[in-house]
C-alpha positions as a printed NumPy array, in Angstrom:
array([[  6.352,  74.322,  -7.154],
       [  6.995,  71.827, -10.301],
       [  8.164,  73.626, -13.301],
       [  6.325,  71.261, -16.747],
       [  8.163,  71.731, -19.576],
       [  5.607,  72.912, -22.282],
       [  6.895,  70.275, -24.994],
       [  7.154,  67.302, -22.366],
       [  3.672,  68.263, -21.952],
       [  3.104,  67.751, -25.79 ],
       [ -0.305,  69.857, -25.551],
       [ -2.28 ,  69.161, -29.431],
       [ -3.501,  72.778, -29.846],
       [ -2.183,  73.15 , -33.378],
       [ -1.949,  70.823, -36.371],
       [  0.297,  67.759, -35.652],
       [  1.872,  66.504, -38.808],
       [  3.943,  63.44 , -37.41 ],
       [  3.947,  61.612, -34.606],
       [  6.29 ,  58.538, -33.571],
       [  8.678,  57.252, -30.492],
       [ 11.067,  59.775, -31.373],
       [  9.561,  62.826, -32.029],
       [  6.071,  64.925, -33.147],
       [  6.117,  67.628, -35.534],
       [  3.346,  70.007, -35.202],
       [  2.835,  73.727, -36.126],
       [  4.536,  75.835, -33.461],
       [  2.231,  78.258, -31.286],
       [  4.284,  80.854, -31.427],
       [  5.745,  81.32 , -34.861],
       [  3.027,  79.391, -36.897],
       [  5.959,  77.103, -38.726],
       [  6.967,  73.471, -38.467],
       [  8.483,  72.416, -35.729],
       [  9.889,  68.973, -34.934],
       [ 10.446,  67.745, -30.814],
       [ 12.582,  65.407, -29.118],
       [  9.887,  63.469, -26.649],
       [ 12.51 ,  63.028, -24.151],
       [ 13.489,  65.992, -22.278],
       [ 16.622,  66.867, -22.901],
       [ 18.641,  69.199, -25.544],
       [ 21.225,  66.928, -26.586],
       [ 19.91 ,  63.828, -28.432],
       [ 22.349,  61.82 , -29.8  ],
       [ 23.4  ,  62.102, -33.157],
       [ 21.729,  59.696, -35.533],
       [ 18.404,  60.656, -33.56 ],
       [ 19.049,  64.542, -34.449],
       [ 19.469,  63.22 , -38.198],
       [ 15.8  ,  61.523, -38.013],
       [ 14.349,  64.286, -36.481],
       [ 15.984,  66.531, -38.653],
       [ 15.162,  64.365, -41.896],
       [ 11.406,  64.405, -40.72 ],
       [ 10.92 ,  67.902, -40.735],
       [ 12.619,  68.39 , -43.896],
       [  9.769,  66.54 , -45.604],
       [  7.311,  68.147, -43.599],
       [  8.543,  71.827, -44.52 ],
       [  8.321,  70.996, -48.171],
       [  4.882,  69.39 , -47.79 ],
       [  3.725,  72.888, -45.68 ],
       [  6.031,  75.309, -47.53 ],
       [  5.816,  73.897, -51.381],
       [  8.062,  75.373, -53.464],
       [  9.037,  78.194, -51.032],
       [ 12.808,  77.789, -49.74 ],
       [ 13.275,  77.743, -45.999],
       [ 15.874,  76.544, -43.572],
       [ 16.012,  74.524, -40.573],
       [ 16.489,  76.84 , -37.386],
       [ 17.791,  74.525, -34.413],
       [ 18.5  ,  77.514, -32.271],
       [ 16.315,  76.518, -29.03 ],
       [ 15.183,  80.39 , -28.117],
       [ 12.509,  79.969, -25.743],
       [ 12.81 ,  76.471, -23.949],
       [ 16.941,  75.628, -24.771],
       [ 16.727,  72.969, -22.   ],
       [ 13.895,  70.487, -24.411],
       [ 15.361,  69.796, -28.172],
       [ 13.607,  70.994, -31.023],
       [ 13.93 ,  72.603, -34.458],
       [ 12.18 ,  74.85 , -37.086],
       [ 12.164,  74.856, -40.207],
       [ 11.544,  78.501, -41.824],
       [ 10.669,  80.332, -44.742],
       [ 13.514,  81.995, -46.023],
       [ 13.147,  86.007, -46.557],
       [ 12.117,  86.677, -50.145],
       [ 14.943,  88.813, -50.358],
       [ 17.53 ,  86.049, -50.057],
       [ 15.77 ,  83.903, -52.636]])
């Protein structure tokens, strides 16, 4: 049985911001924030690509969270073999 990696498979069931030969950034389905993908499979991108990706969901977080700080979470939780970042609020409490 084929394992399908669930961003490979790129599935547009939330709102896709951005979308290029790089990378998409769409709302994540689990934690309902930003999230930008590599669209090759693969957790280590090279550098300058992780900067572009990076950069890209920087200005999508402040178009989506306004004035509200966040951060940008590249810890890869739930799928670490496929690269991808968050970007999230930050707590109020460490406004």
């Amino acid at each position: 049985m084929e394992v399908v990696c669930q961003l490979c498979q790129a599935d547009a069931i939330t709102t896709r911001y951005f979308d290029d030969e790089l990378c998409w950034v769409a709302e994540c389905e689990s934690c309902s924030v930003p999230m930008v993908v590599w669209k090759k499979h693969g957790a280590f991108p090279d550098p300058a690509a992780v900067e572009q990706m990076v950069q890209r969901l920087d200005e999508i977080a402040r178009l989506v969270f306004g004035e509200r700080p966040f951060r940008i979470d590249r810890v890869m939780r739930q799928i670490p073999d496929h690269f991808h970042a968050h970007a999230r609020p930050r707590p109020t409490w460490l406004q």
